[in-house]
C-alpha positions as CSV (number, residue, x, y, z in Angstrom):
1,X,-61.6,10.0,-34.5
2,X,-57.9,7.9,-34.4
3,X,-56.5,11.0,-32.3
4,X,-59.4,10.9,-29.8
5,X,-59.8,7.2,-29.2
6,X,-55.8,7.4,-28.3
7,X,-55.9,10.5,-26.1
8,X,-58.8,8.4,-24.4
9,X,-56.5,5.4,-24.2
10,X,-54.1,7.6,-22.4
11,X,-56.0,9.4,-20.2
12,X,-57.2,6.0,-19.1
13,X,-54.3,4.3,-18.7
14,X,-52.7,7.2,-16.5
15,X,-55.7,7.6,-14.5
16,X,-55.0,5.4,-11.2
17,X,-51.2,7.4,-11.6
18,X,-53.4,10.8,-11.1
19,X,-55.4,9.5,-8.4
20,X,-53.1,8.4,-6.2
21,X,-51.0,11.8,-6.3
22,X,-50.8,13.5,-2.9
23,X,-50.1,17.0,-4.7
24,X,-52.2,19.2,-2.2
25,X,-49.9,19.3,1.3
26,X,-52.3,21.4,3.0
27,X,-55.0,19.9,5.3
28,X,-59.1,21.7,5.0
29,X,-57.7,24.9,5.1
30,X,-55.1,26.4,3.0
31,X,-52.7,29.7,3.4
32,X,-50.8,31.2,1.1
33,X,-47.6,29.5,2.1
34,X,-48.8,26.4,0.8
35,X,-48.6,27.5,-2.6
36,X,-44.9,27.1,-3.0
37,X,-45.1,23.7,-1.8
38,X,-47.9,22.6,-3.6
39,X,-46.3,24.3,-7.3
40,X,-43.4,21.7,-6.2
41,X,-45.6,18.9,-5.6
42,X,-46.9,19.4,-9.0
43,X,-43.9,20.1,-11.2
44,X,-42.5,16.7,-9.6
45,X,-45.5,14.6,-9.9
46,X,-45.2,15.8,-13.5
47,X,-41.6,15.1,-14.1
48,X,-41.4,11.5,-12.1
49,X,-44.7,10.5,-13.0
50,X,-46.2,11.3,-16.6
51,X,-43.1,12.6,-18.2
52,X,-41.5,8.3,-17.0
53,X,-45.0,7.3,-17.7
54,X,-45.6,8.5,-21.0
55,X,-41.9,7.7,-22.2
56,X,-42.8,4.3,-21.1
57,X,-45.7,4.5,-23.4
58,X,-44.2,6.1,-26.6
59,X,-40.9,3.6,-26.1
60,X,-43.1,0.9,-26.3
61,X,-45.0,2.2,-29.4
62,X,-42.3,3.4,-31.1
63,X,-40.0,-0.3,-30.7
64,X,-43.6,-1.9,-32.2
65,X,-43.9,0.2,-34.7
66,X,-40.0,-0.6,-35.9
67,X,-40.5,-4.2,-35.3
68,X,-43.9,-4.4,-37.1
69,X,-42.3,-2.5,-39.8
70,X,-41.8,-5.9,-42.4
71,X,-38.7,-4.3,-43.7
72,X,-40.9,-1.1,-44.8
73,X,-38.6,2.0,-44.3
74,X,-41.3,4.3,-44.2
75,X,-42.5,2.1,-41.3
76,X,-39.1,1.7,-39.8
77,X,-38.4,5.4,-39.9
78,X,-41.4,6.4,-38.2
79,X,-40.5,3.9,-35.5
80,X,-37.5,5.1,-35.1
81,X,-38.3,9.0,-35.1
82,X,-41.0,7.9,-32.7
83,X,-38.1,6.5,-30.3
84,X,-35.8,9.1,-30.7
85,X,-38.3,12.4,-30.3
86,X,-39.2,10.5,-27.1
87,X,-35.7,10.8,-25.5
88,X,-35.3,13.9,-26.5
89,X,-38.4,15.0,-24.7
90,X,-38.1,13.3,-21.8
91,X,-34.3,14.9,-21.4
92,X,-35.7,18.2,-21.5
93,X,-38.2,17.7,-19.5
94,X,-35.8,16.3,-17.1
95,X,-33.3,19.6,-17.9
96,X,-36.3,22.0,-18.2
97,X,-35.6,23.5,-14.3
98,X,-32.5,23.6,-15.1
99,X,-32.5,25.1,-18.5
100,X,-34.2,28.2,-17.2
101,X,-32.6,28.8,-14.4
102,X,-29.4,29.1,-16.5
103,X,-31.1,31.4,-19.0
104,X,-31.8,33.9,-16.1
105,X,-28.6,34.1,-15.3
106,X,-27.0,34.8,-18.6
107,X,-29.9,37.3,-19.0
108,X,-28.6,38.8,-15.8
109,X,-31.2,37.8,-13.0
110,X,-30.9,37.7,-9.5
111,X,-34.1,36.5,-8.8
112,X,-34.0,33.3,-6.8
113,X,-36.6,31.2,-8.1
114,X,-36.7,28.8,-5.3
115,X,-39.5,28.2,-3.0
């Protein structure tokens, strides 16, 4: 029940952020060379909107948590670990292209993944 209420709270509060994406470039009628651009449009609106978004959110949970904590450590660890797995999330979300890309080449690939 506690992990649906806050994936509710979530979905709520980054709703107007999906609405107002312009992801589809294309006008009423679509061609395959739109699909490039479009896989762009998403993989950015991810990365600049609910990757910032949600690190935002977890941030803010996670500084509450360690402020609420009352001088618990239990408390003030979590807080903390909350904090700290966000960073490193958003970072490789951030990296992820680049990552990858760097992976295929030490694997030996030639294939140019961009659109």
């Amino acid at each position: 029940m506690k992990k649906t209420f806050v994936v509710l709270l979530i979905s709520l509060a980054l709703f107007p952020i999906l609405a107002s994406a312009a992801i589809v470039t294309c006008g009423p009628k679509c061609e395959l060379s739109d699909v490039c651009p479009t896989i762009v449009n998403i993989i950015t609106f991810i990365k600049n909107e609910l990757v910032v978004a949600l690190a935002i959110l977890f941030l803010t949970i996670g500084g509450i948590v360690v402020l609420a904590s009352g001088g618990s450590p239990e408390l003030r660890g979590l807080g903390k670990k909350i904090v700290v797995t966000t960073i490193i999330g958003m970072a490789l979300a951030f990296a992820a292209g680049t990552i990858i890309v760097e992976i295929l080449k030490i694997l030996g690939s030639t294939y140019n993944i961009q659109c």
